[in-house]
C-alpha positions as CSV (number, residue, x, y, z in Angstrom):
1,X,20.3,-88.6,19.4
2,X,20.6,-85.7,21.8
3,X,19.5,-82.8,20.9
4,X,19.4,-79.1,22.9
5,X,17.7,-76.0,21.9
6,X,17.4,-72.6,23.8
7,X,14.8,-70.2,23.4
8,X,14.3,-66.9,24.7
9,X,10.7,-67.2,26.5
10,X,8.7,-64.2,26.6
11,X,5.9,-65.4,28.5
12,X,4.2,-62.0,29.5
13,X,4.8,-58.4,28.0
14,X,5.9,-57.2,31.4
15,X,7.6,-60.5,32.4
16,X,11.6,-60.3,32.7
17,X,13.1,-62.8,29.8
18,X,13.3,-66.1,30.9
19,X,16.2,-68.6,28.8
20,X,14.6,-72.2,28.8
21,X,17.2,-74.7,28.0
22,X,14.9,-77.5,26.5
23,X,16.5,-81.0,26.0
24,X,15.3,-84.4,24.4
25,X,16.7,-88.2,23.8
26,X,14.3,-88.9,21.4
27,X,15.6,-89.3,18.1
28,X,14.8,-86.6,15.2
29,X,13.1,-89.2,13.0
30,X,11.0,-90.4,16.1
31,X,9.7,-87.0,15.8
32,X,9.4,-86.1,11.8
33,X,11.5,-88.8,9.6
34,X,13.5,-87.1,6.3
35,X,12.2,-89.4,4.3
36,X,9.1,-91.7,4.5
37,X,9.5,-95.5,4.4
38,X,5.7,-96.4,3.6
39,X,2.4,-95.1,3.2
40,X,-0.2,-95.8,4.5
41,X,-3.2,-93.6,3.7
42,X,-3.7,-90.2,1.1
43,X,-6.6,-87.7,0.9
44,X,-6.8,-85.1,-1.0
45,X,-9.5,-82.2,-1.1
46,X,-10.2,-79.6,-3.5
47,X,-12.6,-76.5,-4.6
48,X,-15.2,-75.9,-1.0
49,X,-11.4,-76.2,1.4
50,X,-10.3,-73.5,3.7
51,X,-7.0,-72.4,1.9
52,X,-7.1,-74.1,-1.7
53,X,-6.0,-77.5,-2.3
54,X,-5.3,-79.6,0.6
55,X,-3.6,-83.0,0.6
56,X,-3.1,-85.6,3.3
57,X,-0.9,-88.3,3.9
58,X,0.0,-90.6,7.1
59,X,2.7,-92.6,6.6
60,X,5.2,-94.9,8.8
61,X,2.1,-95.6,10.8
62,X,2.2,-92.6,13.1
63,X,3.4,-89.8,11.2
64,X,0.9,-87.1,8.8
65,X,2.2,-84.3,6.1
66,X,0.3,-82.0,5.3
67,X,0.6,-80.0,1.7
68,X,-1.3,-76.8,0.9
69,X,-1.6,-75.7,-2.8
70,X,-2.4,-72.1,-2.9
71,X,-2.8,-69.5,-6.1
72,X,-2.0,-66.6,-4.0
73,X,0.0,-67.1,-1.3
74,X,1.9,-70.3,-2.9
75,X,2.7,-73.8,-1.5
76,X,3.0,-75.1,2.0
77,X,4.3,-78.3,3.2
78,X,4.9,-80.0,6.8
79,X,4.6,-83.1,8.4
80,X,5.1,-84.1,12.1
81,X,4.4,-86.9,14.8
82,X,0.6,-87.9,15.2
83,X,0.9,-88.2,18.9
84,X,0.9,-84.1,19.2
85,X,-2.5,-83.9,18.2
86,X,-5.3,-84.0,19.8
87,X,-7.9,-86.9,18.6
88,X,-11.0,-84.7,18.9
89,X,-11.2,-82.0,16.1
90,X,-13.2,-78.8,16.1
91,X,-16.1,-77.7,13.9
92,X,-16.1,-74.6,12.4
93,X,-18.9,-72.8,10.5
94,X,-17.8,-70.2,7.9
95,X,-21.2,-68.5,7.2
96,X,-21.3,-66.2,3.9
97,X,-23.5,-63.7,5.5
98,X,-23.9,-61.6,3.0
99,X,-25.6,-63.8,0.8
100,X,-27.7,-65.1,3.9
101,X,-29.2,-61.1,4.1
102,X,-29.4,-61.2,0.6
103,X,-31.5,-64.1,0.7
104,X,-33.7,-63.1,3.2
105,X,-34.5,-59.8,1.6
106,X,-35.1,-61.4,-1.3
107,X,-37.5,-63.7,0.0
108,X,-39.6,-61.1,1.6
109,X,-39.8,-59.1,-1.2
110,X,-41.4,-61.8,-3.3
111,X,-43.6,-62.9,-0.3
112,X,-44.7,-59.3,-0.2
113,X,-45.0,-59.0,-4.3
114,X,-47.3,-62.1,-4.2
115,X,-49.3,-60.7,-1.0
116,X,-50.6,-57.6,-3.4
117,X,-51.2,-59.8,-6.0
118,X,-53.6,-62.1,-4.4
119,X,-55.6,-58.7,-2.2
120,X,-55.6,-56.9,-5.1
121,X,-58.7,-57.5,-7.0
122,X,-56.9,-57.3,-10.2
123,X,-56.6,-60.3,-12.7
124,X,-53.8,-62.3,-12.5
125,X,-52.9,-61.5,-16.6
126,X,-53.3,-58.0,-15.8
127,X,-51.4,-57.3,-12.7
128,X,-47.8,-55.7,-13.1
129,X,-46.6,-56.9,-9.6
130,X,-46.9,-60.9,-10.6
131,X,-43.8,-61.1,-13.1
132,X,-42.1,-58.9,-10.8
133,X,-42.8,-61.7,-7.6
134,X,-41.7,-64.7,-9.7
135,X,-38.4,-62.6,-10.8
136,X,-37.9,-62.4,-7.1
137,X,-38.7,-65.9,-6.4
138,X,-36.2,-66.9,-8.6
139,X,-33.7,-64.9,-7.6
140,X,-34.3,-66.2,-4.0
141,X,-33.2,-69.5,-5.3
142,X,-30.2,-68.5,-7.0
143,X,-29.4,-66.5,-4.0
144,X,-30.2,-69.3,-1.8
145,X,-28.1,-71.6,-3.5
146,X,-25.2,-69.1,-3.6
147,X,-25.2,-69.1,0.1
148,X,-25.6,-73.0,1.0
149,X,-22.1,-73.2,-1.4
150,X,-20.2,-70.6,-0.1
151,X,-21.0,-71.5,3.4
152,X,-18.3,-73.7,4.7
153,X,-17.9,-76.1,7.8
154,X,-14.0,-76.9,9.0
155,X,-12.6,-79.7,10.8
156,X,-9.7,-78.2,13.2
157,X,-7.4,-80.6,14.9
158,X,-5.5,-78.7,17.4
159,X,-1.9,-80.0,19.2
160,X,-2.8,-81.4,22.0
161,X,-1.2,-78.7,24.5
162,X,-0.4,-76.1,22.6
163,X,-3.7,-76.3,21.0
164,X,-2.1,-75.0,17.8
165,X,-3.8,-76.0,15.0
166,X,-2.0,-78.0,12.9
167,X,-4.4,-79.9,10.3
168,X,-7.6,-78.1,9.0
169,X,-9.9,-79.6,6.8
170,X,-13.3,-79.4,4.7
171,X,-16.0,-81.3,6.4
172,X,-18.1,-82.1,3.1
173,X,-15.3,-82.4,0.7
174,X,-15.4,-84.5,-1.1
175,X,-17.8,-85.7,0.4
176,X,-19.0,-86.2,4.1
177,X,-18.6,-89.8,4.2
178,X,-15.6,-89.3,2.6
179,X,-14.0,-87.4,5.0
180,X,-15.2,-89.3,8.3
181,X,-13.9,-92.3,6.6
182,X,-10.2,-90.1,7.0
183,X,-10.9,-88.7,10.1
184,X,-11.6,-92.1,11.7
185,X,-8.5,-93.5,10.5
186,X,-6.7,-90.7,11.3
187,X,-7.8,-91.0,15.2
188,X,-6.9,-94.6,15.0
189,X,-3.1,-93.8,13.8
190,X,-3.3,-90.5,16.2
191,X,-4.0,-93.3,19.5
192,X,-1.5,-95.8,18.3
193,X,1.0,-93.3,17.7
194,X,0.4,-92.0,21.3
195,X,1.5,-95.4,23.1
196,X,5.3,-95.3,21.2
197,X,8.7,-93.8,22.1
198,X,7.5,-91.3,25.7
199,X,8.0,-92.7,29.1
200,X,6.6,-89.4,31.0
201,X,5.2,-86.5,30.0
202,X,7.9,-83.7,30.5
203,X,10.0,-85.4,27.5
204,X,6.5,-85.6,25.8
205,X,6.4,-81.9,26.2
206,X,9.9,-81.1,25.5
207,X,9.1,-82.7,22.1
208,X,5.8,-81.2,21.3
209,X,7.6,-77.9,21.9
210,X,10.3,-78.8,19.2
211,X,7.6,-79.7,16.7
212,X,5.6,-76.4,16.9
213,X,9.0,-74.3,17.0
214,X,10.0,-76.1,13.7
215,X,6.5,-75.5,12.3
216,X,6.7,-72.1,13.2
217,X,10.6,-72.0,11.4
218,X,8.8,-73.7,8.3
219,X,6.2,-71.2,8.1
220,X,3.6,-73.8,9.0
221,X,2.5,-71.8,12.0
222,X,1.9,-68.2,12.7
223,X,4.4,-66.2,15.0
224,X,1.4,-65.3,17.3
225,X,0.0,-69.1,17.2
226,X,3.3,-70.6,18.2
227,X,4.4,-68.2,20.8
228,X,0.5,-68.7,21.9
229,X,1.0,-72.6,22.1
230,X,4.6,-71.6,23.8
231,X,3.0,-70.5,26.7
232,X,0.7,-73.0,27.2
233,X,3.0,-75.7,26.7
234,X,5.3,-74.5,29.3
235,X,2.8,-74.0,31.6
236,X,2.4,-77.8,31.7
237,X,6.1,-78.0,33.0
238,X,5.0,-76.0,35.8
């Protein structure tokens, strides 16, 4: 199936508009089938996830979609080829800071509650500062908790020129095992898929550039993230 798409490239602000006529023989469905023939693995994640509920599916051997359950900003869906991403994910830490501090001071407060309890000379039943320490205490560990919770760490796998990221996931949900059990397969479908349909890498590119275009028409991708992974892409052709 041939298939020809022109895009207006604006590859710099002060650059002159450049108009890229991109063309492929691969097939549409060697890219993202309509409709999938078998499945071959589903993970789902839920509660501690970037963006809601996530769900994961890789089917026909080398292809993944992706669905995104949100309460606020709604549903996304999107599947492509495995053989645009990159194997290798990211790791991300999403700190809550606040509750970090808020530990901390916390902490120091009680440390310093018990300090003038134990120079004080005073009996323990008869000192005003002791309840006041253990209130503390305790609230350090609620605090403390609070914060190991809300503290998140994200798996990011990027495409693998455009570096646009395309899957993100929870590294602990639902649990760690769990999810470098997916991951692992994941790679192994992401390798196989990279040895099918290309013979060189400009038609490799040309298609990679179709797939984050029609992400970006989907809503799957930011405008700023695809025209980002644009440019890089098309500075492989170079």
């Amino acid at each position: 199936m041939n298939w020809t798409a022109k895009l207006e490239e604006d590859l710099f602000d002060d650059a002159e508009t450049e108009h890229i006529t991109i063309s492929s023989e691969t097939s549409e469905e060697d890219v993202a089938p309509a409709t999938p023939r078998k499945t071959n693995r589903r993970f789902s994640q839920s509660g501690k996830t970037p963006d809601g509920t996530r769900s994961f599916t890789i089917f026909d051997e080398r292809f993944l979609a992706v669905r995104i359950e949100h309460p606020r900003s709604g549903d996304t869906e999107y599947q492509f080829n495995l053989a645009f991403l990159d194997p290798t994910p990211g790791r991300y830490s999403g700190v809550a800071w606040r509750w970090l501090y808020a530990t901390l001071a916390l902490a120091g407060a009680a440390i310093a509650g018990f300090r003038i309890s134990l120079v004080s000379g005073i009996p323990l039943l008869d000192q005003r500062w002791l309840p006041v320490s253990v209130l503390l205490a305790a609230m350090t560990i609620v605090a403390l908790l609070v914060f190991i919770h809300r503290t998140s760490f994200t798996l990011t796998f990027r495409s693998l020129h455009g570096r646009a990221p395309l899957v993100e996931m929870a590294a602990r949900c639902p649990t760690r095992s769990a999810v470098e059990s997916f991951v692992l397969e994941l790679q192994q479908h992401i390798e196989a898929a990279r040895t099918a349909t290309w013979e060189d890498k400009p038609q490799f590119l040309r298609d990679e550039l179709r797939v984050h275009y029609r992400l970006w028409e989907e809503g799957a991708l930011a405008e700023e993230i695809y025209e980002a992974g644009k440019v890089r892409i098309l500075a492989q052709h170079g």
